[in-house]
C-alpha positions in Angstrom: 8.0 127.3 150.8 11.4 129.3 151.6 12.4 132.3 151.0 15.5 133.4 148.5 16.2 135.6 151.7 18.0 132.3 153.4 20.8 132.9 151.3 21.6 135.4 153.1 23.2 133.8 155.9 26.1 132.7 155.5 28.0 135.0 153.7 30.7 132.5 153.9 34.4 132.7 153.4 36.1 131.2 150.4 40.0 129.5 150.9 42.8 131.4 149.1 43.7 128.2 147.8 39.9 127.7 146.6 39.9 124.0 147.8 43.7 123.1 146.2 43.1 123.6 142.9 46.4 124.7 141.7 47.3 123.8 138.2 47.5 127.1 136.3 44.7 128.4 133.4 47.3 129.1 130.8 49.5 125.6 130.9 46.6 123.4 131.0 45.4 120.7 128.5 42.3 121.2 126.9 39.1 119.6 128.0 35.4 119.4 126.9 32.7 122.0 128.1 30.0 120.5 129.6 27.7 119.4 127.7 24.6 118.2 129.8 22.8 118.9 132.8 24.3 115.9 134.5 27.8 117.3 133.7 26.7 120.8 135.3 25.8 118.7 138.6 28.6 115.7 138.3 31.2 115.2 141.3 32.8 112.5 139.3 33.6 113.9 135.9 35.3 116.7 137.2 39.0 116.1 137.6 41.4 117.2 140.2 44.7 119.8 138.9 46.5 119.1 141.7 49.6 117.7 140.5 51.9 115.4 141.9 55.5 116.0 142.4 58.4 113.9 140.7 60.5 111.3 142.5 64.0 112.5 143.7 65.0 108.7 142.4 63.7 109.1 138.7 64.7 112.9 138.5 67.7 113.6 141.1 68.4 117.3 142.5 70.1 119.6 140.4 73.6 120.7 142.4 72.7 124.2 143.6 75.8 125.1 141.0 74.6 123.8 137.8 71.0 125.7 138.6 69.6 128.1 136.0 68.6 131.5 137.2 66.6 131.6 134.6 62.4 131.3 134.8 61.3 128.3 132.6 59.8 130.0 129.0 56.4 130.4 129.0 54.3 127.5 127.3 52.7 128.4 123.8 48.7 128.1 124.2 47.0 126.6 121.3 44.5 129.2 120.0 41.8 127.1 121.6 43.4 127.1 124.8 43.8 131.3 124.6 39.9 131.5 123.6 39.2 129.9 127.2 41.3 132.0 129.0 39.8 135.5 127.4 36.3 133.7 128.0 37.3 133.5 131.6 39.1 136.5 132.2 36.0 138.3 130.3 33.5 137.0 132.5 35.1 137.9 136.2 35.6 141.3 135.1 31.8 141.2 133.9 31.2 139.7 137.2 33.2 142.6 139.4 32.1 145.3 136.6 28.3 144.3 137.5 28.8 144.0 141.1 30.2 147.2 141.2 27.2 149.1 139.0 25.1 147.7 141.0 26.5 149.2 144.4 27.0 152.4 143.4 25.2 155.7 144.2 24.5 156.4 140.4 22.9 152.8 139.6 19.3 152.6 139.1 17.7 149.1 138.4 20.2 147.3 137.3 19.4 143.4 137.1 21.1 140.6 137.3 19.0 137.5 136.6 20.6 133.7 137.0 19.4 131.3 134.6 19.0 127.7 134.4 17.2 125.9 132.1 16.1 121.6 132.5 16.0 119.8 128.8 15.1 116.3 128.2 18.5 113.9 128.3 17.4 111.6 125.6 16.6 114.8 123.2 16.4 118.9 122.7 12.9 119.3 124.5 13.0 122.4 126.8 11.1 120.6 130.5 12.2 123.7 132.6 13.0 127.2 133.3 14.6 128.7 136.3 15.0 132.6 137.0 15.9 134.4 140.1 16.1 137.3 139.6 17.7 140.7 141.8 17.2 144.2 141.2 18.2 146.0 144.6 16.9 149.2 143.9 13.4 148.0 143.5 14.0 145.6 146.7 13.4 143.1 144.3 14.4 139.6 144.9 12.3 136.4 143.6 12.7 132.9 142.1 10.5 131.3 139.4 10.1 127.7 138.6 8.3 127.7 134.9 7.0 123.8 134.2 6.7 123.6 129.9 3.4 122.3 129.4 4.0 121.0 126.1 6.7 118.9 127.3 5.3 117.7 130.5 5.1 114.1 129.8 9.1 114.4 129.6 10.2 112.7 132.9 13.7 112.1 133.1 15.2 108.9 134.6 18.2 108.6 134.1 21.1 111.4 134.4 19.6 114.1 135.6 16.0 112.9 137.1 12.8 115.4 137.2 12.0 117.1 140.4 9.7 119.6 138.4 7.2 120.2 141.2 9.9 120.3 144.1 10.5 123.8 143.9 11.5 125.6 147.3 10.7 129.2 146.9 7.2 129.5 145.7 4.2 128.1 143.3 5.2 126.3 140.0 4.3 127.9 136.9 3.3 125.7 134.2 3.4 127.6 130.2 2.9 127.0 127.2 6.5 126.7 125.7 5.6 129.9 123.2 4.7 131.7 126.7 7.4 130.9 128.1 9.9 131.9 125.6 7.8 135.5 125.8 8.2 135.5 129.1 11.9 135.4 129.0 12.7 137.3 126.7 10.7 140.4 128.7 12.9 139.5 131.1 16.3 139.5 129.2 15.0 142.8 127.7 14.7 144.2 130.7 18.6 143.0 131.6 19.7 144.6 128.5 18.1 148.0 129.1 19.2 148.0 132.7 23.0 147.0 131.6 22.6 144.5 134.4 23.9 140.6 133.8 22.7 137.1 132.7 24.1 134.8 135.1 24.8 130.5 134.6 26.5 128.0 135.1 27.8 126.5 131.9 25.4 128.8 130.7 26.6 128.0 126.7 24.8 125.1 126.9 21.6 127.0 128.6 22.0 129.7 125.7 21.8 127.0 122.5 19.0 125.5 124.0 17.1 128.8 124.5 18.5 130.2 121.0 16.7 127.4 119.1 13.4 128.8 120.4 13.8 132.0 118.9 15.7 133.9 121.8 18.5 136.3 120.8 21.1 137.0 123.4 23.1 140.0 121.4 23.9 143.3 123.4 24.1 141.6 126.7 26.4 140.8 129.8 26.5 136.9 129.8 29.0 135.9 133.3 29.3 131.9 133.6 30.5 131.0 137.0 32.0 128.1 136.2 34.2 130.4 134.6 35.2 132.9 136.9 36.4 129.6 139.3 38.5 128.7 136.5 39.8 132.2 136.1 40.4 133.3 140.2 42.2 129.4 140.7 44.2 129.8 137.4 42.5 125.8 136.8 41.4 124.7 133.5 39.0 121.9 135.1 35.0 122.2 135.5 33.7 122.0 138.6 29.8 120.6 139.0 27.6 123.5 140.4 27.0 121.3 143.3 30.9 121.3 144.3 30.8 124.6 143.5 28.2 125.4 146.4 30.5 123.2 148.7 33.2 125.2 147.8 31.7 129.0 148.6 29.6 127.3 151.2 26.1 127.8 149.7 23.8 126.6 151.6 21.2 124.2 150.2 18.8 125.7 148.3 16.5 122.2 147.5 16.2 118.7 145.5 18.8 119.6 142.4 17.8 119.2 138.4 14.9 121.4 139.5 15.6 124.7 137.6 14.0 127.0 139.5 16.2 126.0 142.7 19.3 125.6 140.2 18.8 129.3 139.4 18.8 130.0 143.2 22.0 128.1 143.8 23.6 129.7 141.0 22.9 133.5 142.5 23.8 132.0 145.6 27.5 131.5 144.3 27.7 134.3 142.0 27.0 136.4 145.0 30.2 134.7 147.0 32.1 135.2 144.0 31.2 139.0 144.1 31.6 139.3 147.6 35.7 137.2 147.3 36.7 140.2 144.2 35.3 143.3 145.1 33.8 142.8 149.2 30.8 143.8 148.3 27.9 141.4 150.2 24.6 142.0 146.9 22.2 140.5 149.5 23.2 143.1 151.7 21.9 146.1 149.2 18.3 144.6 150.0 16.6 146.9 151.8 15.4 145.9 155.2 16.6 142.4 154.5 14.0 141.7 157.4 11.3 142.5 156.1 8.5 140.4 154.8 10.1 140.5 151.2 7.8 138.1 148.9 10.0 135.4 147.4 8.3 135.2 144.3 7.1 138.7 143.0 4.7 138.6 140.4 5.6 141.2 137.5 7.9 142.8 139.4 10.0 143.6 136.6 6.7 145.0 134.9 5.7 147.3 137.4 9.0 148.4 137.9 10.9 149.1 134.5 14.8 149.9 134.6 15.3 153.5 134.7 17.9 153.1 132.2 17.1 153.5 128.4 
């Protein structure tokens, strides 16, 4: 069993160029969300914005003379195109907005819980849950893995196989699916009292899954990291959460397609995302980082209720 205290080493240091991607937000094509948990986790379906320059033979030099001063106008976005690019632009400022709450001196409980949530590929069964969950100013910092018991003869095969049980950073709950939907939404009250954040990756797709159980997400901060990449390297194309922890040098946080450790990883870059637009380390607001912190806190969030109203 590990602690959700290794992520705190290394803090890591992101490229300016975050790994080449280059092709800018507002002039590129549209392309599909993702739609699946093997997208969210796929090296392959991701593809690459560099582009490649012309040939001097096909498109000659212009003579230095015959050169427009001008800049090239501005391509048009489709209204698609512009919905993306406020979606992105709203979710780093969410991301620095939060980040900043939550270090300063006037701040009390805020919470910022990452999500991820395991369904059956072949249907819309819900398998898994994954939470960690951070609330510096109760020195809380846990993971959960919840296993949904009315779905547990649900193996998956095929895109995304199971690794329900292989959960790094403490004991497996198994709930009933109705429990388990309570559960949560305690917990996403408790993120909308605090004005903290819900935290995913791709987290549309975690949302409709968990909205056809009866969860409501109005009134609160929703940041998708897979966003905020696209927003900081101006680069319309997805990036698998796996690359994603490659490229802010997350360290492995267990098997993958395991929610609870999904959630983990996901923190993990949402705090190197934090740390890259306002220099602000979150792990470092733990007190006595040191300490003998429990990695899995039973009702943490119960004993110790936001301060907030």
């Amino acid at each position: 069993m590990r602690s959700v205290l290794a992520l705190i080493v290394p803090t890591g240091a992101l490229s300016s160029d975050y790994g080449g991607v280059a092709a800018p937000l507002s002039s590129s094509p549209d392309s599909s969300h993702e739609s699946s948990g093997s997208s969210r986790h796929s090296n392959a379906t991701s593809p690459s914005c560099a582009t490649s320059e012309s040939s001097d033979i096909i498109n000659p030099p212009i003579p230095a003379a015959n050169r427009s001063t001008s800049p090239p106008p501005a391509l048009a976005l489709t209204n698609r195109q512009q919905r993306i690019v406020d979606a992105c632009e709203k979710d780093f400022h969410i991301l620095k907005d939060t980040t900043l709450k939550v270090n300063s001196g006037n701040a009390t409980g805020i919470i910022i819980v990452a999500l991820d949530v395991e369904k059956d590929e072949k249907g819309t069964a819900i398998l898994e849950v994954g939470l960690t969950i951070f609330q510096p100013q109760m020195n809380a910092f846990y993971a959960e893995q919840i296993v949904v018991q009315d779905n547990a003869e649900i193996v998956n095969v095929e895109f995304c196989p199971s690794n329900k049980y292989d959960f790094e950073y403490g004991e497996v709950r198994i709930m009933a699916l109705t429990d388990a939907m309570n559960h949560f939404k305690k917990i996403l009250d408790a993120v909308r009292k605090s004005e903290g954040c819900l935290v995913g990756h791709s987290i549309h797709n975690d949302i409709g899954w968990l909205s056809r159980e009866g969860v409501i997400f109005d009134d609160i901060h929703v940041c998708d990291i897979a966003n905020v990449l696209k927003w900081v390297s101006k680069c319309h194309s997805s990036m698998g959460l796996h690359r994603m922890m490659s490229l802010y040098d997350v360290p492995s946080c267990g098997v993958p397609h395991n929610a609870g450790n999904d959630s983990v990883a996901t923190f993990g870059i949402f705090r190197q995302q934090s740390l890259k637009a306002t220099g602000i380390d979150l792990l470092a607001l733990i007190k006595s980082p040191d300490a003998d912190i429990p990695c899995n806190q039973e009702g943490a969030i119960d004993h110790h209720p936001p301060a907030s109203e």
